[in-house]
N, C-alpha and C positions, 0 to 999 in steps of 0.2 A: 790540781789536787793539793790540799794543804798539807802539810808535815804532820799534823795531827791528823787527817783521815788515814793518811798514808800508815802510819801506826797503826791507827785501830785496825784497819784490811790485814797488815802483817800479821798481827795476834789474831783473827779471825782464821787466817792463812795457816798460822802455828798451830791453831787449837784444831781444827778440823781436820788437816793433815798429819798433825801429830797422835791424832786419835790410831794410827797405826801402830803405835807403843804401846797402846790402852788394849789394845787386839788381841797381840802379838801376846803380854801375859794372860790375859783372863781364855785365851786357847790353851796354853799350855798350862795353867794352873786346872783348868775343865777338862781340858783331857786327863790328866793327870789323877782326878776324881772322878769324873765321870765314865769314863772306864773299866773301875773299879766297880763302879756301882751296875754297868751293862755286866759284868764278869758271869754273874751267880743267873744273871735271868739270860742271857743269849751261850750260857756254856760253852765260854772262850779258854780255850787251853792257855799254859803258860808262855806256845809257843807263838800263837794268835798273839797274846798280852803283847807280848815283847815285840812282836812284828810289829804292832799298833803302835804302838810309843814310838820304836825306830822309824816309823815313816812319818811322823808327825815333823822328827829333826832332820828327818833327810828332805821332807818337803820344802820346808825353810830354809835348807842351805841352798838347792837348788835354785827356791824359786829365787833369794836373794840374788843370786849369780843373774840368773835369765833377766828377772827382772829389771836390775841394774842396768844392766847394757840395754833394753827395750828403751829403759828412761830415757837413757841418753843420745840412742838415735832417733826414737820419732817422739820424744814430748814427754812431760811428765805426766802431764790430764789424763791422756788417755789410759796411760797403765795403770794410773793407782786408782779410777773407776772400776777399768774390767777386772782390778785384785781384790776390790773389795764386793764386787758381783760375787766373784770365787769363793770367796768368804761366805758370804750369806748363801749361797748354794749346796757347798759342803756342811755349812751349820745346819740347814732345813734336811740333808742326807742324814748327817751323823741324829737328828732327832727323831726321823722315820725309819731307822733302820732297823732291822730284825733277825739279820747275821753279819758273819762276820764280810763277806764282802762288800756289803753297800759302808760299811763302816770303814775298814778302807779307803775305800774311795772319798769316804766324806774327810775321813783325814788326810787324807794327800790335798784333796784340796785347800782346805784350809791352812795347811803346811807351805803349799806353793805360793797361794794368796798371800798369805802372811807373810812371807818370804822376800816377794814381789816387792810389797807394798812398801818395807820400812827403807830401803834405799832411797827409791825414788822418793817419797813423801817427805824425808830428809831433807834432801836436794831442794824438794818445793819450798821448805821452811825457808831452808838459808839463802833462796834466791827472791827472796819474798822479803828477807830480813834486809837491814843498813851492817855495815860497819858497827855500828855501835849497840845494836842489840841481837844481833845474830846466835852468844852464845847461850844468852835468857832463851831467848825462843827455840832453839833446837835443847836448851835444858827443861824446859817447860816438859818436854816429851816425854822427861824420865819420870815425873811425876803423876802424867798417864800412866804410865807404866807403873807403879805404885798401886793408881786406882786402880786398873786391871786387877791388880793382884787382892788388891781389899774389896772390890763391888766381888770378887767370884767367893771367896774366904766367905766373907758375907753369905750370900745366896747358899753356900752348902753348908756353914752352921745350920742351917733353914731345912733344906732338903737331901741332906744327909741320910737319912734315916726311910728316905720313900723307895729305894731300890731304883728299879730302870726308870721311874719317872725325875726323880732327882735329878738322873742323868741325863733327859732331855728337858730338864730347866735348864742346868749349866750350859748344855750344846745352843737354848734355845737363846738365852741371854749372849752368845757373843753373834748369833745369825741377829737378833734385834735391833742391839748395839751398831752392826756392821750396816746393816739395810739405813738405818738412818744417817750414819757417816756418807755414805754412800748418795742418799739424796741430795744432803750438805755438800758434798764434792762435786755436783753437776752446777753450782753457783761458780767453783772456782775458773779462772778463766788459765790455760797454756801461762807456766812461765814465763816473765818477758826477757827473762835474764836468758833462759836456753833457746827460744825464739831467736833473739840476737845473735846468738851463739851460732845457734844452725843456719840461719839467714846468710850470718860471713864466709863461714865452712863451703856452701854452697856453689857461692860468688868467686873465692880464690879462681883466679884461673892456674890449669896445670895441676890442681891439690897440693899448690904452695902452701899453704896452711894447715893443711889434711890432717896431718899427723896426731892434732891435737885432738883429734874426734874416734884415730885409732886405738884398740886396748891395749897393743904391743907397745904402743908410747910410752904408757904407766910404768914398765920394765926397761926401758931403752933409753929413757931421757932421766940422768941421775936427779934430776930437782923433782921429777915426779916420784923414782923408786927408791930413794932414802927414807922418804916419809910414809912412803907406801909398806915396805917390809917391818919398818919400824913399828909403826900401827898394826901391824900382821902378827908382829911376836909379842907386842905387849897386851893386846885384845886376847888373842889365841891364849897366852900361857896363864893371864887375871882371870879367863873367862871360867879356867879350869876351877880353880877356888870357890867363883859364882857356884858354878853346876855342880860340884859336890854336895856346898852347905844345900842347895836347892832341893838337888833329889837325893841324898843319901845325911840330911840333915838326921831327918825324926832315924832312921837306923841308926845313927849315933848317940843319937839322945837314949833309947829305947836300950837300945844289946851293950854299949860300951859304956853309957853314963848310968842308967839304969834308972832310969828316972822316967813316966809315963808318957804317952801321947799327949793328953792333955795337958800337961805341966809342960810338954817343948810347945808346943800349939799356943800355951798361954804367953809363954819367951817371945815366941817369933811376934805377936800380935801386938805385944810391948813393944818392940822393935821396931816395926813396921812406919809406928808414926813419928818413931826419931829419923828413920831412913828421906819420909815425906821431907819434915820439918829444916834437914841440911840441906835437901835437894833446891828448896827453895831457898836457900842462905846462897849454896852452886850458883843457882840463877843471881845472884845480888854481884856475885865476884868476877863469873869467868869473864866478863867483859873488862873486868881491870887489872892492873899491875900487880895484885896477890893472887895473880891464877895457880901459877908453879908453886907458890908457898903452901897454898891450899892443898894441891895437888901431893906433893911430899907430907903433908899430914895425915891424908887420907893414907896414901903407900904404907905409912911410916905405922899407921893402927891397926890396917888391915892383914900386914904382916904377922905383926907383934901377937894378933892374935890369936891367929892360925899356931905359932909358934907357941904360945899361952901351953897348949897342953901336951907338944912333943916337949916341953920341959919338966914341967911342974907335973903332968898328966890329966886323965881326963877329970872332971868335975862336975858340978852344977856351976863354979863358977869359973874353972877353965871355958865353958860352954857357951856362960853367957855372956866373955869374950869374944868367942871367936863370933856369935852375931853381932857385939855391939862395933865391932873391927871391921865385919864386911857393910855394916851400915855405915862408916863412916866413909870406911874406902869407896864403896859401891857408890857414895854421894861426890864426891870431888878427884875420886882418884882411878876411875872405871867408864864406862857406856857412855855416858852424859859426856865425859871428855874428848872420849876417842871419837862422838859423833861429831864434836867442832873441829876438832883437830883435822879431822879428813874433808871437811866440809871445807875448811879454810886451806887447804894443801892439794887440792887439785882444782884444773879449768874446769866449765862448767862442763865439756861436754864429755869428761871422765866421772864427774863427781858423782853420781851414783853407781857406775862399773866399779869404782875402789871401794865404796860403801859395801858394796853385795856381796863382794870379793873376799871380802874381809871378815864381815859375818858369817860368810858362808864357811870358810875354813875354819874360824874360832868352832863353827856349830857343831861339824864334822869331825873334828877333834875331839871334842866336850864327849859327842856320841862314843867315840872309840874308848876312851877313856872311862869310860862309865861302864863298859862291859867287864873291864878288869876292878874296877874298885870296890866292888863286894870283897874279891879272892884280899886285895889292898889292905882293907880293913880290918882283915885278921891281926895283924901289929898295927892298930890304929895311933898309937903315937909316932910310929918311925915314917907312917905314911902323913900326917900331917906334918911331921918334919920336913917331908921331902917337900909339899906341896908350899911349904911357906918358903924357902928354897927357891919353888920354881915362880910363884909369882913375884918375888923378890929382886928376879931376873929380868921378869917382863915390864917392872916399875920402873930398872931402873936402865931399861935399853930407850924407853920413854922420856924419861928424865932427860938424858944425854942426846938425845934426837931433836927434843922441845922446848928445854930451857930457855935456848935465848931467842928462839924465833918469835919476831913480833906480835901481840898482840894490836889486832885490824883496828879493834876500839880506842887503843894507847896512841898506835901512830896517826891516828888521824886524827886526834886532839894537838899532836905533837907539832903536825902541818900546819893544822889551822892554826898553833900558838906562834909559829915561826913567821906563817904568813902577812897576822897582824904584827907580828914585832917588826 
């Protein structure tokens, strides 16, 4: 197989795999609205509402955890098919459903599935990827993740306005979307990089080797749990700023800035295609020696502009700071990072247990935190204060963890320049 087949299978490998980013938003953006939209026709209380939403992020930490370790003992194929089976089955539930229990359930699934799926699918990228473009192609993912969030935006400009049918377009487009990944995923064939992996694991005699395939490792061997906790507090405490602007954005817009639905909705939409447009510059860099630099730019905006209106106060243009700050953060300085970072910081047969691990707690936290940030938001500047503060913290434990560890693309240019000299 020639070096250029070998590429193209990789980006085939990225694009179909990483279609679990593409998932992962346009569910939680549909639930999010669609929802809303079941609320008035299946007379959901407020305490239904709430249950629904919370099991959609409990689904997803869970299934992350579960999922992750499945990956890494018996294969990646297998899990991210039956995740995205999950997918498209709670999709076709959540669109036939007509109280609140079948709805449930179609969220949980999808929550699990979802969950499942983004570890391991990870895992498949980066072991599908070389050295030298492994951080394009796991950033490629975040740019799904964009589409997610603009193919659903899209769709309910559209069907906003038709009540419960609305909401089973939005359910209907990510069961669609997933049935088709899902086809696309029966071409791919088992890892050959975790095949290897498992093959040797196997063969040690005594599980002289063992250890590297247990999850206590992760915690017990310092070269895996430096990097592991690291990416724990800086994921976990960045994610919190993600999930505010996310779902207590338009609240801010609306009660503190005072400025309408439509007017934040027109911001974010502006936004969205700068978010895109860096994501793809991410992909041009993290494979080289201006990853960190990039990386402190984004920190360095995403801060600033969180902090923008615990100083100056709220605005239209303290406001549309803090989106143009998480676009720039959220491109070089967030998700897309910590997905290489961990992809490149553990053996194969952890590398999606630390993944799910990781998400799973940032998820869980995000959740906890979101029950108090209504009460928060009554002194909305001192609580953006606080929060520029704390992901300020989780930038810069990252920093100090990652700075000088090698880039995989850098040292192996570095090899082969040594080798020919």
């Amino acid at each position: 197989m020639t070096a250029e087949t070998t590429s193209r299978r990789a980006w085939w490998i990225g694009v179909v795999a990483g279609m679990a980013s593409y998932i992962d938003a346009a569910a939680i953006v549909s639930s999010g609205i669609g929802l809303v939209l079941y609320q008035i026709s299946f007379g959901l209380t407020e305490l239904q509402f709430g249950a629904l939403s919370a099991a959609l992020t409990l689904g997803v930490a869970i299934g992350a955890i579960v999922g992750g370790r499945l990956g890494d003992r018996f294969g990646r194929r297998s899990v991210f098919v039956i995740t995205m089976a999950m997918i498209v089955i709670g999709s076709a539930v959540l669109v036939f459903s007509t109280s609140f229990v079948p709805l449930l359930i179609g969220i949980l699934l999808v929550g699990l599935g979802t969950g499942a799926d983004l570890p391991v699918s990870l895992a498949t990228i980066a072991e599908a990827a070389t050295d030298r473009n492994r951080g394009k192609l796991i950033g490629f993912s975040q740019i799904l993740w964009y589409g997610g969030i603009l193919a659903t935006v899209s769709i309910s400009t559209g069907v906003g306005g038709m009540g419960q049918l609305g909401g089973q377009i939005l359910f209907a487009h990510v069961g669609v979307v997933a049935l088709i990944i899902l086809l696309l995923r029966l071409s791919i064939p088992e890892s050959r990089v975790w095949r290897d992996a498992h093959t040797a694991s196997l063969s040690v005699v005594s599980g002289e080797d063992a250890p590297v395939s247990r999850l206590r490792t992760i915690l017990t061997d310092r070269r895996l749990a430096f990097p592991f906790f690291a990416l724990l507090v800086f994921y976990t405490l960045v994610n919190l700023a993600a999930n505010t602007t996310g779902q207590f954005g338009t609240y801010v817009a609306v009660n503190v800035v005072g400025i309408s639905v439509q007017t934040n909705s027109l911001i974010n939409l502006l936004t969205l295609p700068v978010g895109i447009l860096l994501g793809f510059w991410f992909m041009r860099i993290v494979d080289g020696p201006r990853r960190m630099a990039y990386y402190a730019f984004g920190a360095i905006a995403s801060t600033l502009g969180l902090a923008a209106p615990a100083i100056f106060g709220f605005s239209l243009l303290t406001l549309v700071l803090i989106y143009v700050g998480a676009a720039i953060g959220g491109s070089f300085a967030f998700e897309a990072i910590m997905k290489v970072w961990t992809q490149e910081s553990f053996p194969t047969l952890l590398r999606a247990s630390a993944q799910g691990s990781i998400i799973a707690v940032a998820r869980l936290v995000a959740a906890g935190v979101a029950l108090v940030t209504p009460m928060l938001l009554g002194a909305a500047q001192l609580a953006y204060g606080g929060l520029a503060i704390v992901v300020a913290i989780g930038y810069l434990v990252a920093w100090f963890a990652f700075r000088k560890r090698p880039v995989p693309a850098v040292a192996a240019e570095k090899t082969a320049f040594s080798d020919v000299a």
